[in-house]
C-alpha positions as CSV (number, residue, x, y, z in Angstrom):
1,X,-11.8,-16.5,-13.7
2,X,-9.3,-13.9,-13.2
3,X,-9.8,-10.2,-14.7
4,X,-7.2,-8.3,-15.7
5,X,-6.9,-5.2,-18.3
6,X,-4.7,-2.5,-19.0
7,X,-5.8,0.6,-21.5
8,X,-4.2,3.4,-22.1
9,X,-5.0,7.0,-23.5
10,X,-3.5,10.4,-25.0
11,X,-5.5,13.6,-23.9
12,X,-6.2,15.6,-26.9
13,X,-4.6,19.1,-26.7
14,X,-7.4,21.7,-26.6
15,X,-7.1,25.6,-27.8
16,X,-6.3,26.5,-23.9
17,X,-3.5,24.1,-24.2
18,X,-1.8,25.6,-27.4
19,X,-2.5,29.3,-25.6
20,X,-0.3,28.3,-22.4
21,X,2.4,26.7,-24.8
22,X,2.1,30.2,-26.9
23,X,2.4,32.5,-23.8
24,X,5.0,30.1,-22.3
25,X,7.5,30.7,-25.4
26,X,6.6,34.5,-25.8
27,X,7.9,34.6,-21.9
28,X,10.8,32.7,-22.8
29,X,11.7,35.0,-25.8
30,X,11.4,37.6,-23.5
31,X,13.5,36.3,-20.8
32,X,16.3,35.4,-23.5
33,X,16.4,38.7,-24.7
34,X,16.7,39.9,-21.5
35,X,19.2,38.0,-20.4
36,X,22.0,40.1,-21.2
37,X,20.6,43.9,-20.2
38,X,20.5,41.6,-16.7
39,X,24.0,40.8,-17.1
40,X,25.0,44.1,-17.3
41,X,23.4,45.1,-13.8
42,X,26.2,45.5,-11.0
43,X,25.9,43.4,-7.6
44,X,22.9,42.0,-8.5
45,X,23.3,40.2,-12.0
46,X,24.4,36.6,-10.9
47,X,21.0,36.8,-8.9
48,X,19.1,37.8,-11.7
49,X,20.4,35.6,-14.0
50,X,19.3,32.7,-11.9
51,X,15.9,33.9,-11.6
52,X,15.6,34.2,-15.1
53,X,17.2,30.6,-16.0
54,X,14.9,29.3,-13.0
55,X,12.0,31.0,-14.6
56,X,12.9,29.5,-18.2
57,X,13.0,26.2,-16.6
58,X,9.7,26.2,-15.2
59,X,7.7,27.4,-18.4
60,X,9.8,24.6,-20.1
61,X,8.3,22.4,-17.4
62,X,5.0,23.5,-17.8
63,X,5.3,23.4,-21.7
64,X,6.3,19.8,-21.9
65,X,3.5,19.1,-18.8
66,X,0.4,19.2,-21.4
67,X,1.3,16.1,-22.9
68,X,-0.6,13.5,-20.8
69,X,-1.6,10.2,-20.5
70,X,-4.0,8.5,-18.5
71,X,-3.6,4.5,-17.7
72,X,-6.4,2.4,-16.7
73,X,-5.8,-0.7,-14.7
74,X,-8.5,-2.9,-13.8
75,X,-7.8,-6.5,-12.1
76,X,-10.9,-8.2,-10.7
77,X,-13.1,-5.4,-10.6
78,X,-10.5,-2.8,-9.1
79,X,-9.7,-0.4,-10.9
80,X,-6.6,2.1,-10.8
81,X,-6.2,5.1,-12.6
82,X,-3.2,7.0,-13.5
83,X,-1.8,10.3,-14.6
84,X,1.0,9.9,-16.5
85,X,3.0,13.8,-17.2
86,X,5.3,14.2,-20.2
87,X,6.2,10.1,-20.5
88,X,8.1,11.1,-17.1
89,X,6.4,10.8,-13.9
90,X,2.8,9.0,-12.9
91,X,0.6,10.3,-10.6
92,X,-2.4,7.8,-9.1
93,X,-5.6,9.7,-9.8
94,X,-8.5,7.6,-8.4
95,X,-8.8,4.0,-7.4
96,X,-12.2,2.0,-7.3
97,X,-14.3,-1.0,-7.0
98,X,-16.7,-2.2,-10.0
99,X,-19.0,-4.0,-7.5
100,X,-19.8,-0.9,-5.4
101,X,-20.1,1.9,-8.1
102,X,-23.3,3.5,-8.4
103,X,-23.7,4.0,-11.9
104,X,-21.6,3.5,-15.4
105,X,-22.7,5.0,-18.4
106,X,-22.3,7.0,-21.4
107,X,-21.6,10.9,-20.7
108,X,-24.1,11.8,-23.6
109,X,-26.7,9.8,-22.0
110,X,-29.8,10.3,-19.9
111,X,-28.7,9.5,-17.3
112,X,-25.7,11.9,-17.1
113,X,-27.9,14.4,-17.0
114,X,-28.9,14.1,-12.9
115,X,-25.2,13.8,-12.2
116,X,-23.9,16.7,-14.4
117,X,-25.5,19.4,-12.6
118,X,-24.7,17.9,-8.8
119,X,-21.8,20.4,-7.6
120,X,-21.1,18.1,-4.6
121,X,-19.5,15.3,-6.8
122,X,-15.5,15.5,-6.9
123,X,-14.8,14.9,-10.5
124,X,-11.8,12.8,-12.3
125,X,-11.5,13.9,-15.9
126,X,-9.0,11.3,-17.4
127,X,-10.1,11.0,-20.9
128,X,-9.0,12.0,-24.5
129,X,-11.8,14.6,-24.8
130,X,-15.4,15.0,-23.0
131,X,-16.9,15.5,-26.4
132,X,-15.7,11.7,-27.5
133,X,-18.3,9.2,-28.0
134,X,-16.8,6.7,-26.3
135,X,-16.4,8.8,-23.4
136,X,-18.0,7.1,-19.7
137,X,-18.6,8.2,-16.4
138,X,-18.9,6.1,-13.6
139,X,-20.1,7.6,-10.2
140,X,-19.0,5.6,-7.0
141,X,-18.4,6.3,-2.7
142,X,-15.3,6.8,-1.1
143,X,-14.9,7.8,2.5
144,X,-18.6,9.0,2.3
145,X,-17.8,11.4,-0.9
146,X,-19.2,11.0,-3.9
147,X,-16.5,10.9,-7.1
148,X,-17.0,10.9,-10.8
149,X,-14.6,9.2,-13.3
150,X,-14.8,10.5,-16.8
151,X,-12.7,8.0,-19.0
152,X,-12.6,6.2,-22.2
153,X,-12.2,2.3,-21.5
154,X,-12.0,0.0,-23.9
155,X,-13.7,-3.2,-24.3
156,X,-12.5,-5.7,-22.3
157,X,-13.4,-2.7,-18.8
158,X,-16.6,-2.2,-20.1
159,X,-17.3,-6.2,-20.1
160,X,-15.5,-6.0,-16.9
161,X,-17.9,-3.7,-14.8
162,X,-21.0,-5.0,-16.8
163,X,-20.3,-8.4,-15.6
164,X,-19.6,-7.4,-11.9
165,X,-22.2,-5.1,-11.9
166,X,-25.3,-5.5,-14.2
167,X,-27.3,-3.9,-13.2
168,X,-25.5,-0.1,-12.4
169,X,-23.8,-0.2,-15.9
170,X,-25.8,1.1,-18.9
171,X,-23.3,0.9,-22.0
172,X,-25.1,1.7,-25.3
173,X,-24.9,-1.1,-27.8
């Protein structure tokens, strides 16, 4: 039987986000209002001008880059993750097999613990909020590294790896 599952999740905007979308718009006030005194400069105002509108365009960029997505596709026990930026462009985070993680389980559980304070793992953080309580990890190998997924997956994933994998995947019921 075939296995096939798509889920998908908003990241929840954190205090740090609404800062960098503050400081971003202070910049671009600034900018605006400078954009005439730069006008006025002889020789050198066409150049400055560009800087500016280039520099307006960026902090726009990075204003409308908080607002992301993260897609979870899992089709017989692979599983894809993606990035998706401002409902624009999608970036593949991580891919991985169910049947060769090395544990699943809750990130407020025991066994999180052990794994939390190992600087060596490469970590993945696409989920709505850590904090969540339906917030997973799952720990797995890939080119002789170990990588941690942080995620929220929904039912029909969870069944997924606990049925390819019984025994590494500790869901709490």
């Amino acid at each position: 039987m075939d296995i096939f599952t798509e889920c998908m999740v908003k990241k929840k905007k954190g205090i740090i986000d609404y800062l960098k979308v503050a400081l971003c718009i202070l910049v671009i006030i600034t900018a605006l209002i400078a954009m005439p005194l730069v006008l006025q400069v002889k020789y050198v105002s066409i150049i400055l001008f560009m800087v500016c509108a280039g520099i307006i365009y960026l902090l726009y960029n990075i204003i409308i880059s908080i607002n992301l997505e993260y897609e979870y596709t899992f089709t017989n026990g692979a599983m894809d993750v993606d990035k998706i930026i401002a409902a624009r462009r999608r970036k593949r985070m991580t891919s991985l097999n169910a049947r060769s993680i090395e544990i699943m389980a809750s990130v407020h559980s025991n066994e999180a613990d052990a794994y939390a304070r190992d600087k060596s793992i490469k970590r993945y953080y696409a989920c709505t909020s850590v904090d969540d309580d339906d917030t997973y990890f799952v720990v797995y190998s890939e080119n002789d590294k170990k990588h941690m997924l942080i995620f929220n997956p929904n039912e029909e994933i969870k069944d997924g790896f606990k049925r390819l994998n019984p025994q590494k995947v500790f869901l709490a019921d």
